[in-house]
N, C-alpha and C positions, 0 to 999 in steps of 0.2 A: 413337476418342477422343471423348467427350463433349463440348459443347460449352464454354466456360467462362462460368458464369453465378453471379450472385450474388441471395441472398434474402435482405431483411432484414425479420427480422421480427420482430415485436414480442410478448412471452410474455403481455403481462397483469401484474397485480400478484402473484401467487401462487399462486392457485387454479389449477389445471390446465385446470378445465373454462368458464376467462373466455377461453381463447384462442379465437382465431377457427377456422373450420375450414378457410378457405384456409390458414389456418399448418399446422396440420396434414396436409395433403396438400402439403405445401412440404418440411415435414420428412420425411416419409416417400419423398421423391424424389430427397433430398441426397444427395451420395458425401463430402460432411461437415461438420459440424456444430462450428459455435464457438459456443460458449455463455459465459454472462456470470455471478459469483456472483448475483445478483437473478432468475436463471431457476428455474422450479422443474424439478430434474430428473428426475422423475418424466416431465415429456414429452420425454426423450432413449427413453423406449422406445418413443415413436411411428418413431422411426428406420431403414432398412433394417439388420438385422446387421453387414451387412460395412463400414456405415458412418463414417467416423474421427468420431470423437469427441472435442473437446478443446477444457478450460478455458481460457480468459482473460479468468475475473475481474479487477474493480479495486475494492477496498475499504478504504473510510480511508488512503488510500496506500500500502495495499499492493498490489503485482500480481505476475503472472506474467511477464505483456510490456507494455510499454509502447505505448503508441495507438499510435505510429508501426507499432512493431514489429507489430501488432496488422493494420494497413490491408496491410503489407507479407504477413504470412501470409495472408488474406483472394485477395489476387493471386495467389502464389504456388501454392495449393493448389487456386483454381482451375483455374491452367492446367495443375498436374496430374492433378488428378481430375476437372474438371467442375465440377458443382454443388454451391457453396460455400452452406450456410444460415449467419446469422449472426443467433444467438438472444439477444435482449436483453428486462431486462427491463420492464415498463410498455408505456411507446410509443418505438417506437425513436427519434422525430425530437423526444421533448419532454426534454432535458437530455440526451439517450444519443448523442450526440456520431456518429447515425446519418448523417447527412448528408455527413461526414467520410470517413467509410469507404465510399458512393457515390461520391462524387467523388473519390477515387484510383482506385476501382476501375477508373472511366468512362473514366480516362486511359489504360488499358493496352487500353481495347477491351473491356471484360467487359461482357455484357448485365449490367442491375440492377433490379430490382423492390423494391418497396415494400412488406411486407405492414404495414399500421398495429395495435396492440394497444389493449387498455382501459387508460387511463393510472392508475399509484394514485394522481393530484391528485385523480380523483371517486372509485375505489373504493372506494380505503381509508376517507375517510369514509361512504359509503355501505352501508358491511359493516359497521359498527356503530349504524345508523337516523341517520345528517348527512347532506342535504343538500347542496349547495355555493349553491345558490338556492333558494327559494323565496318567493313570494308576502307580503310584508308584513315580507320579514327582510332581503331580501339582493337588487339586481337584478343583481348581477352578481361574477362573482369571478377574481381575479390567482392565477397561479400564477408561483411565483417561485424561483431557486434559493436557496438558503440561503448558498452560497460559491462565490463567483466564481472565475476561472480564476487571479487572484493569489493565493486562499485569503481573501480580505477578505469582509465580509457586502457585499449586494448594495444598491446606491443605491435601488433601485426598490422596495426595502424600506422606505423612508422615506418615496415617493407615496406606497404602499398605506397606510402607518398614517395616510395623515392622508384616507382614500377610506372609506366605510360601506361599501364592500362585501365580500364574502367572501376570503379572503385567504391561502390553500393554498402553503406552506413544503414544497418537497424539501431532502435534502441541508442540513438547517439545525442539527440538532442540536449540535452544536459550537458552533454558535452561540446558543444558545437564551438565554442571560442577556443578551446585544445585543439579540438581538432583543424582550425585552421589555421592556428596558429603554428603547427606542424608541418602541414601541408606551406605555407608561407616559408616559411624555414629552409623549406628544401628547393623555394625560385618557384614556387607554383601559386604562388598569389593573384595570380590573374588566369590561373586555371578556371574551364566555366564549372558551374555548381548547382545542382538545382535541392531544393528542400520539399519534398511532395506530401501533405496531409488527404488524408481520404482517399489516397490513391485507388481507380474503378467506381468510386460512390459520384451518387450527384452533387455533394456537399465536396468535393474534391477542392483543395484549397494550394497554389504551390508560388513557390517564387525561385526566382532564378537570374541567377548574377555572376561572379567570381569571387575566386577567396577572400579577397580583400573586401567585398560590396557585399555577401548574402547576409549576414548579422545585421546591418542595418535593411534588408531586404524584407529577411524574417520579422523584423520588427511591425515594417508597414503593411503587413501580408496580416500581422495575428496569427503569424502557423504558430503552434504547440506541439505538444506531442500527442501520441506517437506520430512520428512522421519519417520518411526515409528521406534517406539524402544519398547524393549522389552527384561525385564528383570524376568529369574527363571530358575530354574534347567532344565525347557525344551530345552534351548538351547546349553547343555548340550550336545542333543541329532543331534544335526547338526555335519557333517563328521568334518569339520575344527577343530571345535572344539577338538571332540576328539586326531584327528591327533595332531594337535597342544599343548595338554598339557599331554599327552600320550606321545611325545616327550620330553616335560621338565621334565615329573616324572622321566624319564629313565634317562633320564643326570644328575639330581639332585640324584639318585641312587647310578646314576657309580661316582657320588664323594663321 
């Protein structure tokens, strides 16, 4: 009998090859693998064959099994298989309700390790040339949920618009008319913005504007969710960007 252990680890934003390679010799050790829709599944063939394999997703309210239900399989399939991976995606401890699912496990006696991931608060911008700091734009930046555990926009959405610093939205798309309507509120309406889907994949999809202009942005883009957003002067610093209102100064010039 195996011993009963739990891996939690963190997949990265999408890209296969941003996960760590402790994840991957974690994965390839499990007797099974619970994975989350935000994993890319392409590393379930890092896996031994005989492996179990199985989804529980949670997106837009929908699921499979519910978190509870979720900590409860985690234990369970432990003690009878052994080594449980539980593959989530970004960083498992930054909104991935990873901490949750150690401390049940902890209760039952189950060893628990940590593997940490590349969070998409930096990738995602980072896969299409953002920053989240840099030197003369930005000293510092908030990453924040979009929607809190009542489903309400998050209060700490209201410090950040009124803070110059960089200011990185999970889980907020449902919210996005709040949110910049907030951010407007406080003289930031022409703050730059960018809205990033599939951030690191090839399917990468983003658009990018300012507060006043990215809802009609998002429109002609088709983003959806999940998508991070991200708003400060770093985005600024993205090609389109410039092009795009380097354009308008000159026309708004020549009248």
């Amino acid at each position: 009998m195996n011993i009963p252990r739990l891996t939690l680890i963190g997949a990265g934003p999408g890209d296969i090859e941003l996960i760590t390679v402790k994840g991957i010799r974690a994965i390839k050790s499990a007797d099974v693998v619970l994975y989350d829709a935000l994993t890319n599944e392409e590393l379930l063939e890092f896996a031994h064959p005989k492996a179990l394999r199985i989804y529980v997703g949670k997106r837009l309210g929908k699921y499979v099994y519910t978190q509870d239900e979720i900590n409860q399989k985690i234990v369970s399939l432990a003690l009878e298989y052994g080594h449980v991976v539980r593959l989530k995606g970004g960083d498992p401890f930054v909104f991935g309700r990873g901490f949750e699912e150690i401390e049940y496990a902890r209760n039952f006696n189950i060893e628990c390790e940590v593997v940490s991931g590349v969070t998409s608060a930096i990738a995602a911008p980072a896969s299409i040339g953002i920053p989240v700091t840099t030197r003369g734009f930005s000293e510092s930046f908030w990453v924040i949920t979009g929607t809190t555990k009542a489903g309400e926009l998050s209060k700490d959405i209201t410090l950040a618009a009124q803070s110059t610093a960089t200011v990185v939205i999970l889980m907020g798309m449902s919210k996005l008319s709040q949110i910049c309507e907030l951010f407007a509120s406080n003289g930031k309406s022409e703050t730059p913005i960018a809205i990033i889907q599939n951030g690191t994949r090839n399917n990468v999809n983003f658009a990018i504007g300012t507060v006043s202009t990215i809802i009609q942005s998002v429109k002609e883009q088709q983003i959806s969710n999940p998508a991070v957003i991200v708003i400060g002067e770093v985005v600024s610093l993205h090609p389109s960007f410039i092009e795009k209102f380097s354009d308008e100064l000159a026309l708004s010039n020549k009248l």
